[in-house]
HTML snippet that shows the backbone in 3Dmol.js (N, CA, C, O; Angstrom):
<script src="https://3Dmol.org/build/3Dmol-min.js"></script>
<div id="view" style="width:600px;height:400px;position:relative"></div>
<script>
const pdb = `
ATOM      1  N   UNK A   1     -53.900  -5.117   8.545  1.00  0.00           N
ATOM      2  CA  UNK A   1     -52.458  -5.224   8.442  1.00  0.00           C
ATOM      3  C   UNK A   1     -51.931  -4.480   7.220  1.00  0.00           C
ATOM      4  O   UNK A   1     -51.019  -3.671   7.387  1.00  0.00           O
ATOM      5  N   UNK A   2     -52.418  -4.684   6.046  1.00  0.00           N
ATOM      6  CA  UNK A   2     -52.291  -3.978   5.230  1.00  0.00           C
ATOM      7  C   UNK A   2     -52.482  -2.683   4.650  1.00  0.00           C
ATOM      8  O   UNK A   2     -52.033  -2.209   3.606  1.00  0.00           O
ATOM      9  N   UNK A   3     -53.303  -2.158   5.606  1.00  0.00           N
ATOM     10  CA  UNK A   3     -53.434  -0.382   5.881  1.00  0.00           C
ATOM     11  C   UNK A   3     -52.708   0.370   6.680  1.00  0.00           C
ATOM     12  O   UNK A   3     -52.437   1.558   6.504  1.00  0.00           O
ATOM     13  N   UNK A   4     -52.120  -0.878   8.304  1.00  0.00           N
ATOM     14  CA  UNK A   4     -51.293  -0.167   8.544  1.00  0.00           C
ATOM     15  C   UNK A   4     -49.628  -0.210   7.770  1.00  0.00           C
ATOM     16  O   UNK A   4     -48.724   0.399   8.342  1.00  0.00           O
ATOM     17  N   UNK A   5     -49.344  -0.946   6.495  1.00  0.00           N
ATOM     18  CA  UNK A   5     -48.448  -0.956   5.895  1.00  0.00           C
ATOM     19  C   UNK A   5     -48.258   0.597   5.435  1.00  0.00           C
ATOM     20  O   UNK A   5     -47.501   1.522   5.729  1.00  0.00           O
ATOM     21  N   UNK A   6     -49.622   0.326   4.343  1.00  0.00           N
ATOM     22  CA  UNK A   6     -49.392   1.512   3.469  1.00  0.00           C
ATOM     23  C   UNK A   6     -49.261   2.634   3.924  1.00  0.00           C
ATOM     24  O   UNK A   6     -48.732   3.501   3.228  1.00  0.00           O
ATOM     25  N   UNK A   7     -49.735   2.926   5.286  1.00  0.00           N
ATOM     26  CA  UNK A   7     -49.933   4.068   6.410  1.00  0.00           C
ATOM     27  C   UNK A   7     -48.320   4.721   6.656  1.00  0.00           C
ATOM     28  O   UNK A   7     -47.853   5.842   6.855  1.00  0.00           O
ATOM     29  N   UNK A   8     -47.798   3.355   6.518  1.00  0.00           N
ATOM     30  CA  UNK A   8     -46.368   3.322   7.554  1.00  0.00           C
ATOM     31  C   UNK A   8     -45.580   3.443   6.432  1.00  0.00           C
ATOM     32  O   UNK A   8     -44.496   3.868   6.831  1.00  0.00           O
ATOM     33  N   UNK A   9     -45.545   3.254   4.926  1.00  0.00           N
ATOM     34  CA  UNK A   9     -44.934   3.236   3.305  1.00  0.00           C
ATOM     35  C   UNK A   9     -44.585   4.249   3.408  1.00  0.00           C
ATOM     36  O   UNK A   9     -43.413   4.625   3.413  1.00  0.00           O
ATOM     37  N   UNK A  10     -46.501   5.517   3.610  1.00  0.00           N
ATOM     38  CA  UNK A  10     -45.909   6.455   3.086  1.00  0.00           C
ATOM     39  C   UNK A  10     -45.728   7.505   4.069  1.00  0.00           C
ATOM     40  O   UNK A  10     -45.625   8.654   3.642  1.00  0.00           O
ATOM     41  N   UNK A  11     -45.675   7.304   5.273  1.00  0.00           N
ATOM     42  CA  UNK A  11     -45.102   8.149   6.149  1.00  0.00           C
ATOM     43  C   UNK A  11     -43.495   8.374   6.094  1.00  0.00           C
ATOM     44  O   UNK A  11     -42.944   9.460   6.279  1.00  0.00           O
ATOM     45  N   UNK A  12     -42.912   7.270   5.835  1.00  0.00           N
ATOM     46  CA  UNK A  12     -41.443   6.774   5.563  1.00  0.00           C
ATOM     47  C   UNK A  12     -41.134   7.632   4.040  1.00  0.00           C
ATOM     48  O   UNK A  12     -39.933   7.739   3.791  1.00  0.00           O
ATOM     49  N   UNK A  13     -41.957   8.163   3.152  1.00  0.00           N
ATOM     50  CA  UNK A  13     -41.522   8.243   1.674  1.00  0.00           C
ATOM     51  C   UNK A  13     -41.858   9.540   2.393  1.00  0.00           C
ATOM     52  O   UNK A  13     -40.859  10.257   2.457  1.00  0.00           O
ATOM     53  N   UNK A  14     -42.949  10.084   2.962  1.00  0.00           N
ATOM     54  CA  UNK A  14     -42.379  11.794   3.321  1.00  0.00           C
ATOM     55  C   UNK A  14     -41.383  12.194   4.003  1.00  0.00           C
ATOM     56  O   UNK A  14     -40.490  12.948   3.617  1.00  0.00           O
ATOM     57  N   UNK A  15     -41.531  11.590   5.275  1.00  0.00           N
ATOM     58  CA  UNK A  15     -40.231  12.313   6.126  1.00  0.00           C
ATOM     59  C   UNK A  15     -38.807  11.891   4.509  1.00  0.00           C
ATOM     60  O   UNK A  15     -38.030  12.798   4.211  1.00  0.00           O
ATOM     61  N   UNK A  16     -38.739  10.704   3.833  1.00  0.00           N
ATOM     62  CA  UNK A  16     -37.946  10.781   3.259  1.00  0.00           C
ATOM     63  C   UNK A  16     -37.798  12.153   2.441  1.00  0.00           C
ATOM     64  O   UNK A  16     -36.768  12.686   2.854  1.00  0.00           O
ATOM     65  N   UNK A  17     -38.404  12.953   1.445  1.00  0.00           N
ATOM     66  CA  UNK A  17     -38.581  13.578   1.207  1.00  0.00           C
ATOM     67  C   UNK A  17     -38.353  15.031   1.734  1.00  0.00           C
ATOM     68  O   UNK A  17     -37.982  15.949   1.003  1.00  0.00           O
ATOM     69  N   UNK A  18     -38.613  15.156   3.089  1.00  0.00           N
ATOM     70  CA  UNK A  18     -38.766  16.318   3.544  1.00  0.00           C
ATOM     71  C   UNK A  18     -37.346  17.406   3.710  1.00  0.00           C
ATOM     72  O   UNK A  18     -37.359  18.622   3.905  1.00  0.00           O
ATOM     73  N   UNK A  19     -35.927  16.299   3.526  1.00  0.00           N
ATOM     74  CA  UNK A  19     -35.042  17.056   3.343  1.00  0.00           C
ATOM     75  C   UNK A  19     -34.319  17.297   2.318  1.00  0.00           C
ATOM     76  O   UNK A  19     -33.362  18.070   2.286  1.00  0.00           O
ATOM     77  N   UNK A  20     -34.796  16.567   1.323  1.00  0.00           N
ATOM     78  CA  UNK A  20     -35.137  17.103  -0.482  1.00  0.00           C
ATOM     79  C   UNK A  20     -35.503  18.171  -0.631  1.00  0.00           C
ATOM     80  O   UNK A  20     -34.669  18.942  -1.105  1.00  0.00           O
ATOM     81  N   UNK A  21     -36.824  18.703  -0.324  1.00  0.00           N
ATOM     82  CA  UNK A  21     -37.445  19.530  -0.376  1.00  0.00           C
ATOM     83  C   UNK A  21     -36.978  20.819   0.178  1.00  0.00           C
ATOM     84  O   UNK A  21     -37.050  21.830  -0.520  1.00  0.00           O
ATOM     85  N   UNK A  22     -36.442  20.866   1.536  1.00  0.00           N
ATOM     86  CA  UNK A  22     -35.755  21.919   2.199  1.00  0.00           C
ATOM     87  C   UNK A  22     -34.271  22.048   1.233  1.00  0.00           C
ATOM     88  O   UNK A  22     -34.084  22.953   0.419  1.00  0.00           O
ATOM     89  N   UNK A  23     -33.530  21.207   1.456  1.00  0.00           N
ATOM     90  CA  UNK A  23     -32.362  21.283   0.426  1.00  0.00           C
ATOM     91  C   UNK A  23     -32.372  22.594  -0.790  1.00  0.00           C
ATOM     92  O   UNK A  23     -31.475  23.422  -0.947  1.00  0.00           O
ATOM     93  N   UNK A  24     -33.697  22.486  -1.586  1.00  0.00           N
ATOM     94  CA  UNK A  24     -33.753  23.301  -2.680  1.00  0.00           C
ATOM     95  C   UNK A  24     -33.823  24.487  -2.332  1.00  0.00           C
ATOM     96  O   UNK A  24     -33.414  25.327  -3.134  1.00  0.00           O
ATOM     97  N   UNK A  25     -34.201  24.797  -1.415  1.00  0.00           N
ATOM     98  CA  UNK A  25     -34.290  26.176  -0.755  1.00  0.00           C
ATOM     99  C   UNK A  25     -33.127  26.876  -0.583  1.00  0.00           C
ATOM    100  O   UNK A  25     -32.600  27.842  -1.135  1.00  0.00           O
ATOM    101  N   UNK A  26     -32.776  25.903   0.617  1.00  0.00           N
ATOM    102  CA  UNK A  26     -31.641  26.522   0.983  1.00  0.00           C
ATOM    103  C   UNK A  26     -30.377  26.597  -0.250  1.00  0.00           C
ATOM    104  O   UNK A  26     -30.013  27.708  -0.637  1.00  0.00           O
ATOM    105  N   UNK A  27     -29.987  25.811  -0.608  1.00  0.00           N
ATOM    106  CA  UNK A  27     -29.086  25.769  -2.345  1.00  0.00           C
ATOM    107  C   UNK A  27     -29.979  27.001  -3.015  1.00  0.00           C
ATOM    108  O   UNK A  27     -29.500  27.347  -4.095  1.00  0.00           O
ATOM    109  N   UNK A  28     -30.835  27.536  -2.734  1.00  0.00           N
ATOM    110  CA  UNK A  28     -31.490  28.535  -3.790  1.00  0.00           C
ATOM    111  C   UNK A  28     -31.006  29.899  -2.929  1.00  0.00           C
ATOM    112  O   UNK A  28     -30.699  30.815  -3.692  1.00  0.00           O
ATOM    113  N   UNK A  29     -30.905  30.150  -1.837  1.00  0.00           N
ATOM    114  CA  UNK A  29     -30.430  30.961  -1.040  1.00  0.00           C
ATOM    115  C   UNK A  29     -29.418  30.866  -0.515  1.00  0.00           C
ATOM    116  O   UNK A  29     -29.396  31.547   0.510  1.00  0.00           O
ATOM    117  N   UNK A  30     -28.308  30.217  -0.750  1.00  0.00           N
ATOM    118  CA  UNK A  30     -27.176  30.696  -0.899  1.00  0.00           C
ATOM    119  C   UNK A  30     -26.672  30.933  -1.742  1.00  0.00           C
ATOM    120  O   UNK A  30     -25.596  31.526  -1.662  1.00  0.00           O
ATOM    121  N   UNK A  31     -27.407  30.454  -3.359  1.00  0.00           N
ATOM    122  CA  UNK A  31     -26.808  31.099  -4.436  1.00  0.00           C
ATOM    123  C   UNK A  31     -27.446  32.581  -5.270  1.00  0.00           C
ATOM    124  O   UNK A  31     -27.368  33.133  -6.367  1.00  0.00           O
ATOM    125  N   UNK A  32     -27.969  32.728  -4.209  1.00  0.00           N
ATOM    126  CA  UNK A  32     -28.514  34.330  -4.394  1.00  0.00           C
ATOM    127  C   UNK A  32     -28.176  35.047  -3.236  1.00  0.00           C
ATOM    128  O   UNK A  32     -28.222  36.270  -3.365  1.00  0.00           O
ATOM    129  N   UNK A  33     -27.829  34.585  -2.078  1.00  0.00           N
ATOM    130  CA  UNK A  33     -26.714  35.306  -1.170  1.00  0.00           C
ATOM    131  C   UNK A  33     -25.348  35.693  -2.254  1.00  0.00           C
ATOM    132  O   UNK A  33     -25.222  36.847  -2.665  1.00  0.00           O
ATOM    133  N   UNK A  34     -24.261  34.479  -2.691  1.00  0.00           N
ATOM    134  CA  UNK A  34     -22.964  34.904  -3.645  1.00  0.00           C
ATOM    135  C   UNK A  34     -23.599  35.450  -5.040  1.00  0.00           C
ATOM    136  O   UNK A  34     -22.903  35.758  -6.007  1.00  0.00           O
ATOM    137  N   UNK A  35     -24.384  35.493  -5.022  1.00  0.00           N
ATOM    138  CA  UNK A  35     -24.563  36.395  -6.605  1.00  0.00           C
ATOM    139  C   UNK A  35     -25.020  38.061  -6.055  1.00  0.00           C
ATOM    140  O   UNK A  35     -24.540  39.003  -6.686  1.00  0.00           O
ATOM    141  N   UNK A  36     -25.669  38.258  -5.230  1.00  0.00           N
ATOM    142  CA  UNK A  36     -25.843  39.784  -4.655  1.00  0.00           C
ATOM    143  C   UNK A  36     -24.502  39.741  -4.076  1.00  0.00           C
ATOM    144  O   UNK A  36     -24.165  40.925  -4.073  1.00  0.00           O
ATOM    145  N   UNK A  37     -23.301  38.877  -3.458  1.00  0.00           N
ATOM    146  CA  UNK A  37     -21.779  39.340  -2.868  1.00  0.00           C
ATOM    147  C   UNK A  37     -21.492  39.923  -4.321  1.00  0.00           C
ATOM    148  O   UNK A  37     -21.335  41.107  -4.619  1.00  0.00           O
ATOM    149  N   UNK A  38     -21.459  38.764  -5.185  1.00  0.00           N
ATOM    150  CA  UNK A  38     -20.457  39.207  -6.208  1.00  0.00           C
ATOM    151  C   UNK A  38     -21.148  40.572  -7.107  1.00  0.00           C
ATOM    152  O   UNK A  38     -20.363  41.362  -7.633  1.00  0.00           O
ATOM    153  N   UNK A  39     -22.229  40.724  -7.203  1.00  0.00           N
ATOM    154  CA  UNK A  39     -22.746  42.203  -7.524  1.00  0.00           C
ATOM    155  C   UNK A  39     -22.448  43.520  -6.832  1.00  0.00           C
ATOM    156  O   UNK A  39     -22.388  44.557  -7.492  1.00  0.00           O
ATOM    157  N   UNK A  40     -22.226  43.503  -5.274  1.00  0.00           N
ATOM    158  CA  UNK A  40     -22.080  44.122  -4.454  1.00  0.00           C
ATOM    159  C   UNK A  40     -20.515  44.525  -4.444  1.00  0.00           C
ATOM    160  O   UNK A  40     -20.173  45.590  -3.931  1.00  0.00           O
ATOM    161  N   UNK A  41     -19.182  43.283  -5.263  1.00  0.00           N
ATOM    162  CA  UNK A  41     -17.797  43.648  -5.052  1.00  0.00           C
ATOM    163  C   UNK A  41     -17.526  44.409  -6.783  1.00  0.00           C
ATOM    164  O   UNK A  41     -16.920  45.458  -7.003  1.00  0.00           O
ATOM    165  N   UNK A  42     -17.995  43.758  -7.521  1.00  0.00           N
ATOM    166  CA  UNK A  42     -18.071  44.376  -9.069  1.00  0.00           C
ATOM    167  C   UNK A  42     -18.446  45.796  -8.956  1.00  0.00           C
ATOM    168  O   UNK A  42     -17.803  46.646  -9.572  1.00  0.00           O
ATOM    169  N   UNK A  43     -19.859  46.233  -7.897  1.00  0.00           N
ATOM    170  CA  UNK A  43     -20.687  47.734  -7.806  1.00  0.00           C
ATOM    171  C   UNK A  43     -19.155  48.447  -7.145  1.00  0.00           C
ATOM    172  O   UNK A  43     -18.494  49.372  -7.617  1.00  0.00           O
ATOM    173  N   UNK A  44     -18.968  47.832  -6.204  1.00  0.00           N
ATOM    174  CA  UNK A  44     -17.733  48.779  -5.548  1.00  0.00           C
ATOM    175  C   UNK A  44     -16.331  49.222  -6.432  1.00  0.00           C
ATOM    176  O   UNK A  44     -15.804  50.328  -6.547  1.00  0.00           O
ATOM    177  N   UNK A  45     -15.837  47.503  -7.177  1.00  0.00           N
ATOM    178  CA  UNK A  45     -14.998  48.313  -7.736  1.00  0.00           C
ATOM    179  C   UNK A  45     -14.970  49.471  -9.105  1.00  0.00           C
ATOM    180  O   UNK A  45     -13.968  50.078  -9.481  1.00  0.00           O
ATOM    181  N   UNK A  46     -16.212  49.560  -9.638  1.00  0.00           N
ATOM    182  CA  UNK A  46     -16.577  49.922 -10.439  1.00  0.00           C
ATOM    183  C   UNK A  46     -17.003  51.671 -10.111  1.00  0.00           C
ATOM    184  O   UNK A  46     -17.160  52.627 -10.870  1.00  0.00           O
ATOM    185  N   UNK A  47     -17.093  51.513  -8.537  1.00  0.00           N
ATOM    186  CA  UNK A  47     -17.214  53.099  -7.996  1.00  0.00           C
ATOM    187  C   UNK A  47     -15.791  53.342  -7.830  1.00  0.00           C
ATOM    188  O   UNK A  47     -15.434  54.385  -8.378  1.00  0.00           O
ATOM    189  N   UNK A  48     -14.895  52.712  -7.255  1.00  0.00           N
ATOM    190  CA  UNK A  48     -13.258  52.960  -6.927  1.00  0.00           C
ATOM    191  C   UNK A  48     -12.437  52.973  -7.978  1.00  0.00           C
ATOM    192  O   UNK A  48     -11.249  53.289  -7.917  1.00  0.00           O
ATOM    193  N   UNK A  49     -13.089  52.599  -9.075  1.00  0.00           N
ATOM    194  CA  UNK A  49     -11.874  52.753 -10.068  1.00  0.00           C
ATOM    195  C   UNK A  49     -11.910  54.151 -10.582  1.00  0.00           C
ATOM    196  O   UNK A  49     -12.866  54.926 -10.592  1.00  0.00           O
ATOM    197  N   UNK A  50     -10.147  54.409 -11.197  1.00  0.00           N
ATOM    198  CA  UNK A  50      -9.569  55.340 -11.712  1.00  0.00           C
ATOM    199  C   UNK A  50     -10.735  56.046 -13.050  1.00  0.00           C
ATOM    200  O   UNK A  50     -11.444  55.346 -13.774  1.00  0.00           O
ATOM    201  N   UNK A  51     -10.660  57.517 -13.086  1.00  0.00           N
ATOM    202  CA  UNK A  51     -11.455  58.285 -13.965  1.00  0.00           C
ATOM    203  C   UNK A  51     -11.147  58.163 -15.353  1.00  0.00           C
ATOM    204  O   UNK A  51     -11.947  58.409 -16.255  1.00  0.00           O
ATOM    205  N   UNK A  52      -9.508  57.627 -15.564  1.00  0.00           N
ATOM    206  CA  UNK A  52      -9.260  57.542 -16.548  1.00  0.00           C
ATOM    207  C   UNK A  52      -8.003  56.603 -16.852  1.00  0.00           C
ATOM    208  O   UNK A  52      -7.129  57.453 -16.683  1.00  0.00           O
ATOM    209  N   UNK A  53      -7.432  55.645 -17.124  1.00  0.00           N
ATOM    210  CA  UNK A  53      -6.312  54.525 -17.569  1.00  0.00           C
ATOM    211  C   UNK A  53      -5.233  55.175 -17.705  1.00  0.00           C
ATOM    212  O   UNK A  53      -4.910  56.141 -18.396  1.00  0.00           O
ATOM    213  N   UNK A  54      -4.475  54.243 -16.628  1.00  0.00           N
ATOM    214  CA  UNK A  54      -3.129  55.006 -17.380  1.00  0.00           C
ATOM    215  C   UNK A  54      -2.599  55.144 -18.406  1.00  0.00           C
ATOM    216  O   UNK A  54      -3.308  54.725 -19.321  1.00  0.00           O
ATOM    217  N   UNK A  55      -1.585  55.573 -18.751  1.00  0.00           N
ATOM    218  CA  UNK A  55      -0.668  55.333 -20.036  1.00  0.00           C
ATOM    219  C   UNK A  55      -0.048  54.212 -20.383  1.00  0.00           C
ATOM    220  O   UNK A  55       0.631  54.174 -21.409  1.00  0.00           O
TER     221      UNK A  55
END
`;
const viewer = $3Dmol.createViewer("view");
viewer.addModel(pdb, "pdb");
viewer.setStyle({}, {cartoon: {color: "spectrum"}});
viewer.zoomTo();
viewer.render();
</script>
């Protein structure tokens, strides 16, 4: 009885876990998706801007 507890504890503490674990990922890849956007709109305007300031 008591093995199938602990059996059943920690099956319950992984699946708990398992969308912890994915979570970090994904939060890690979307904030390196908006950091290559925002590199990618800075690169552009930085090609489109004027050669020289106005007056």
């Amino acid at each position: 009885m008591l093995k199938s507890f602990r059996l059943s504890a920690a099956l319950v503490m992984l699946l708990g876990m398992a969308p912890l674990l994915s979570a970090c990922h994904t939060t890690a890849g979307v904030g390196q998706d908006v950091s290559q956007g925002g590199h990618a709109l800075s690169n552009s305007a930085n090609a489109n801007a004027p050669a020289s300031p106005p007056p």
